[in-house]
FILORO-136854 format. One record per residue (C-alpha): residue number from 1; residue in one letter; x, y, z. Coordinates in nm, 3 decimals, always signed. Layout:
REM residues N
nr,rest,xx,yy,zz
NUM,A,X,Y,Z
...
REM end
This chain:
REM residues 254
nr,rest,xx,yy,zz
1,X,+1.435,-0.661,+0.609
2,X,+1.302,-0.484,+0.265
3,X,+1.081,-0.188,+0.303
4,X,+0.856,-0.251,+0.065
5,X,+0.727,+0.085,-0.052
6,X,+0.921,+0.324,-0.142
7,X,+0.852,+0.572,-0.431
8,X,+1.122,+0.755,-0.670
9,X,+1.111,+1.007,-0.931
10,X,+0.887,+0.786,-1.178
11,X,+0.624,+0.850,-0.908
12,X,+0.416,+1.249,-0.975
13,X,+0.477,+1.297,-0.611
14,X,+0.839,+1.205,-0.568
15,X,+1.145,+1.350,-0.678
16,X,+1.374,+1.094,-0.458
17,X,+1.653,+0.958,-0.692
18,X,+1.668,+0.607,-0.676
19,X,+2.096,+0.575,-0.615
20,X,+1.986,+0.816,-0.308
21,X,+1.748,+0.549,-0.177
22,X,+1.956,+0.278,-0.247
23,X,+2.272,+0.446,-0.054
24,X,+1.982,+0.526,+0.239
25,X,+1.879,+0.201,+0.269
26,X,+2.237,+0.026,+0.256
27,X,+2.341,+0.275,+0.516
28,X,+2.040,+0.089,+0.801
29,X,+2.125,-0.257,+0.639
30,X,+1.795,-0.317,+0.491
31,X,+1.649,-0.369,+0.110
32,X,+1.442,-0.173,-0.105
33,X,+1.100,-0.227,-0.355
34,X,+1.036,+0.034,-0.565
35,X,+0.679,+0.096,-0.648
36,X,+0.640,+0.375,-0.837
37,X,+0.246,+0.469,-0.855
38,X,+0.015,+0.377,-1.136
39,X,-0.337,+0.516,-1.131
40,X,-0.512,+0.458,-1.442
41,X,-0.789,+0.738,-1.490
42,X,-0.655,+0.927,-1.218
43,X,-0.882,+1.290,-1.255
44,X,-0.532,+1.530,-1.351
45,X,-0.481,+1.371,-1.700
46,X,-0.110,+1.211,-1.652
47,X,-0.081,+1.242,-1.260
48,X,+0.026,+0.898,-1.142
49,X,+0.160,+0.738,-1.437
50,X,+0.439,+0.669,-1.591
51,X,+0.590,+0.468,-1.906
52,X,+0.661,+0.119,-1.820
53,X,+0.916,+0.040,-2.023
54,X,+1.107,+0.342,-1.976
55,X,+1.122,+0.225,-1.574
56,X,+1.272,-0.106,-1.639
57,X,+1.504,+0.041,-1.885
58,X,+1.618,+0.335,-1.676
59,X,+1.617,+0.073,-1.317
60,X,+1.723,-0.223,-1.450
61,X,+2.058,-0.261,-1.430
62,X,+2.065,-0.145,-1.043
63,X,+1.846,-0.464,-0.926
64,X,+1.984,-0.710,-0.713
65,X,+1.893,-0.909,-0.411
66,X,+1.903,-0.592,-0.219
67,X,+1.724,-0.391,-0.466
68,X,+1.357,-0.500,-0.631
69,X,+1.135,-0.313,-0.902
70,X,+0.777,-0.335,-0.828
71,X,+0.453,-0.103,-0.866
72,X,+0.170,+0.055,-0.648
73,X,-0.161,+0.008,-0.862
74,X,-0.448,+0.228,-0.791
75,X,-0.709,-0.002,-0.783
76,X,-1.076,+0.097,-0.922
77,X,-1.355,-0.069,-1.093
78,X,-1.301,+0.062,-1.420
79,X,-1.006,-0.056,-1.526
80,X,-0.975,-0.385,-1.378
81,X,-0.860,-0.545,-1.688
82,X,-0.633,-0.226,-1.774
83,X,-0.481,-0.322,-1.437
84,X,-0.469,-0.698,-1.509
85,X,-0.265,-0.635,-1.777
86,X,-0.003,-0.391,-1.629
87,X,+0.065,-0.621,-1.329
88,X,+0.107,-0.947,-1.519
89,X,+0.270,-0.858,-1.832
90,X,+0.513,-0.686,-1.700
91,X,+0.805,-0.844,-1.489
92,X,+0.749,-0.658,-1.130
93,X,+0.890,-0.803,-0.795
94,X,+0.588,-0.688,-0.634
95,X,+0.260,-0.571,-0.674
96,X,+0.072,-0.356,-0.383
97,X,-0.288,-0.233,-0.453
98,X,-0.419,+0.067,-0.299
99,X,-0.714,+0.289,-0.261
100,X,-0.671,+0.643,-0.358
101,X,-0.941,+0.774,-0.590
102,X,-1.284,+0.643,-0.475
103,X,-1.573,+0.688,-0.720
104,X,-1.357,+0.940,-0.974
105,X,-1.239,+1.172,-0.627
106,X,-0.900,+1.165,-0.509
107,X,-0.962,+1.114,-0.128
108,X,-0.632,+1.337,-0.076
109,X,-0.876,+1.620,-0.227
110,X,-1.129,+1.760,+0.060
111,X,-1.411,+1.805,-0.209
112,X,-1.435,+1.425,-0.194
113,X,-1.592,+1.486,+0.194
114,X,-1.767,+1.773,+0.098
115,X,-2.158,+1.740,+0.261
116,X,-2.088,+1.417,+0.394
117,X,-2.012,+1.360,+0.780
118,X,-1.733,+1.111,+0.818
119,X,-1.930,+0.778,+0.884
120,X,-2.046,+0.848,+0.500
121,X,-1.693,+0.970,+0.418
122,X,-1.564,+0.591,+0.582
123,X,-1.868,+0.383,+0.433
124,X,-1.809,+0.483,+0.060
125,X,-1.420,+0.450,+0.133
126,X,-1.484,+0.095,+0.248
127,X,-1.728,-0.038,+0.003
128,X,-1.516,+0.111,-0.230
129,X,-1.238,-0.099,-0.137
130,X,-1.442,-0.426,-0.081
131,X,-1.541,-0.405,-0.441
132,X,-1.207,-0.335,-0.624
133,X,-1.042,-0.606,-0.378
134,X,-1.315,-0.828,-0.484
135,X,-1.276,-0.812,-0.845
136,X,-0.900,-0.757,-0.844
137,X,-0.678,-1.067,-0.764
138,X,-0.385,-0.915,-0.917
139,X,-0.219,-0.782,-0.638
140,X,+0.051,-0.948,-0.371
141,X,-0.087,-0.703,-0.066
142,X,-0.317,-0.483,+0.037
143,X,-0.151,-0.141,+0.108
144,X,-0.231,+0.118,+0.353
145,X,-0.578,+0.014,+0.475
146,X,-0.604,+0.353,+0.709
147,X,-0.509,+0.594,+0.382
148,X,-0.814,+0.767,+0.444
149,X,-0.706,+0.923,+0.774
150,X,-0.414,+1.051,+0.670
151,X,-0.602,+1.303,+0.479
152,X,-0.966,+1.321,+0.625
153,X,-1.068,+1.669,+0.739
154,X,-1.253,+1.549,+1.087
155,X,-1.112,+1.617,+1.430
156,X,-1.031,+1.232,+1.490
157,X,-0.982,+1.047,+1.152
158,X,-0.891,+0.731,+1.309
159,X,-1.033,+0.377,+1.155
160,X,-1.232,+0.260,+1.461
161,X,-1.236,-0.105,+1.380
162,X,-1.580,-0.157,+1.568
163,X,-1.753,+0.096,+1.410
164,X,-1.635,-0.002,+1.023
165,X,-1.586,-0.369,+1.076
166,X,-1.869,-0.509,+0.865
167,X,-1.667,-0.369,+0.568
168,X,-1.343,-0.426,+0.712
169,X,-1.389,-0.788,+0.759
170,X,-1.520,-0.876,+0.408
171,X,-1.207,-0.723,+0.314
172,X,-0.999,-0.900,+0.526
173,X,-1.169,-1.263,+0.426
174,X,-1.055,-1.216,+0.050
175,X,-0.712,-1.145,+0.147
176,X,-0.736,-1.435,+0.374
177,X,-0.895,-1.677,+0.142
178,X,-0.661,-1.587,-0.115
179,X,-0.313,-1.574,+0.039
180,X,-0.242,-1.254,-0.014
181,X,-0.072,-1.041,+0.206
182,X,-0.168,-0.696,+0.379
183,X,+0.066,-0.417,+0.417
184,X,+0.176,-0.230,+0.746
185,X,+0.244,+0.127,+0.641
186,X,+0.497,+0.301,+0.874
187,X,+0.335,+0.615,+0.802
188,X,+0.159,+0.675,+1.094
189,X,+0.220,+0.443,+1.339
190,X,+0.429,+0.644,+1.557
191,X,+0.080,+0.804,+1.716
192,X,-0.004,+0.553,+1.965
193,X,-0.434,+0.586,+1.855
194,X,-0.313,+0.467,+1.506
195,X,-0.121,+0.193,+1.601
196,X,-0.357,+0.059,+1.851
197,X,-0.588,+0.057,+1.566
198,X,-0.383,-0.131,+1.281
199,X,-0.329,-0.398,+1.595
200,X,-0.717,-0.449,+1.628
201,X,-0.737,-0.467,+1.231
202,X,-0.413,-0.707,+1.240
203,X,-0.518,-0.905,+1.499
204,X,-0.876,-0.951,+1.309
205,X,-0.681,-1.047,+1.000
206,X,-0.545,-1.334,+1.167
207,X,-0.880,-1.453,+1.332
208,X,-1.038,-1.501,+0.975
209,X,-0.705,-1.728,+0.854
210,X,-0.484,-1.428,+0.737
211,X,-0.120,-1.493,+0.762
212,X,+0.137,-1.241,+0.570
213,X,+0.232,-0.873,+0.599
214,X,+0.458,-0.692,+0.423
215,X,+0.584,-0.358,+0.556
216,X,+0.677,-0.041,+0.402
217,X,+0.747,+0.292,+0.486
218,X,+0.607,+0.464,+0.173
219,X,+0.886,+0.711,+0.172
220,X,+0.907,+0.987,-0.113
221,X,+1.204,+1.104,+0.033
222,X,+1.505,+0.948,+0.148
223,X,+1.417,+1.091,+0.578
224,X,+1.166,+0.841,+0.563
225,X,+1.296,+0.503,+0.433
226,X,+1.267,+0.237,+0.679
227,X,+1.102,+0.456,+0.946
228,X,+0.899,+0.324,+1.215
229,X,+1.014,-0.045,+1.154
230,X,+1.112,-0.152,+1.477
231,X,+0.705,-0.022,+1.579
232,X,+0.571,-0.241,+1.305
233,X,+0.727,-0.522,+1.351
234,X,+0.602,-0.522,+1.766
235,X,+0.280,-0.498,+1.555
236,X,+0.319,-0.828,+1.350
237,X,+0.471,-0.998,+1.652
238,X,+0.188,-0.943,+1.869
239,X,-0.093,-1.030,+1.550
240,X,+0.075,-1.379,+1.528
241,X,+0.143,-1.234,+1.150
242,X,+0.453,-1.302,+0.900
243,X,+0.672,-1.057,+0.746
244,X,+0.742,-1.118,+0.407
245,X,+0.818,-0.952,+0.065
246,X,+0.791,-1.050,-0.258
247,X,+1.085,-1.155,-0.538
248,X,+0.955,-1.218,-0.907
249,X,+0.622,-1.199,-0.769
250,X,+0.703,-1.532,-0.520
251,X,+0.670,-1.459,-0.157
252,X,+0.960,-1.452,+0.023
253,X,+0.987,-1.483,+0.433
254,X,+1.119,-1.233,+0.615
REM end
């Protein structure tokens, strides 16, 4: 098993050293991909970036088999070429693109649901999302589809499939129709509402064609690499899904 996101110090938000992760995740017999964040035009000038070449200079000479060097873009649709660039001129493992600033706002921030009620709140996060995945075929997977309700300021944040699926699907159909893969994130998954969810969306994913997952814990600390694995992988098993990661950007099975 890899988890497949895991962030370090090269990330704002983490000050995990990366020998501490890799000792972590040797000690549970399981691999690691880095993916240090990278959000272009994020709204605190310098907040989720970080030098390139510095990060395969410093990392480098720990990768192995075990150990893979990849990146967590922040997807928009203002920089898709920016992004373009980063992700294929560069020699990552593994590419994940995520949602985390819709239209300028950092959805972590609660200004960004300020006068809106949360079916607005979910609407603008989805079409958000349907457009960047649209334009951006960059990425290997899809990560954390249900970021939003980590952070949402409503008494039940939950992604209600049903209620958000006209978004949802069109979502789901370009991962589908391109191969790529969409990400369980261990996060959350441990609350039984949340997990029953990510099954309905998993389950959808494989009625419109989709076949690979990739799972990651999205630790920032070392407590939380390869948490909640055992839950995801009932998950997969039960949405007729592959695990997989990726290795020089080819997909690997599980």
């Amino acid at each position: 098993m890899f988890d497949c996101h895991v962030h370090t110090e090269f990330s704002t938000d983490s000050s995990m050293k990366l020998k501490d992760a890799i000792k972590k995740a040797k000690d549970i017999g399981i691999g690691l991909i880095i993916t240090e964040h990278m959000d272009l035009k994020y709204p605190v000038e310098g907040n989720f970036q970080f030098d390139v070449k510095r990060y395969f200079k410093e990392y480098g000479y720990l990768k192995n088999d075990k150990v893979l060097l990849g990146i967590e873009l922040g997807l928009r649709t203002d920089c898709i070429d920016e992004n373009k660039i980063i992700a294929l001129e560069n020699p990552f493992d593994y590419v994940i693109g995520s949602i985390h600033v819709v239209n300028g706002i950092d959805i972590y921030q609660d200004y960004f649901y300020a006068e809106k009620d949360k079916n607005q709140a979910y609407e603008e996060y989805f079409k958000f999302m349907y457009e960047c995945v649209k334009e951006s075929d960059f990425f290997d997977s899809l990560g954390h589809i249900d970021y939003i309700a980590r952070y949402a300021p409503f008494e039940d944040t939950e992604i209600y499939y049903d209620i958000y699926s006209d978004y949802i699907d069109e979502v789901l159909k370009i991962l589908s129709n391109r191969e790529k893969a969409i990400e369980v994130n261990t996060r959350r998954i441990n609350d039984k509402k949340a997990a029953e969810n990510i099954l309905t969306i998993l389950k959808r994913f494989n009625e419109l064609g989709g076949k690979y997952v990739t799972i990651g814990s999205d630790a920032h600390n070392t407590s939380d690499i390869g948490n909640n694995f055992n839950m995801a992988l009932d998950l997969v098993e039960k949405s007729n899904l592959k695990v997989v990661y990726f290795k020089e950007r080819k997909m690997e099975y599980i």
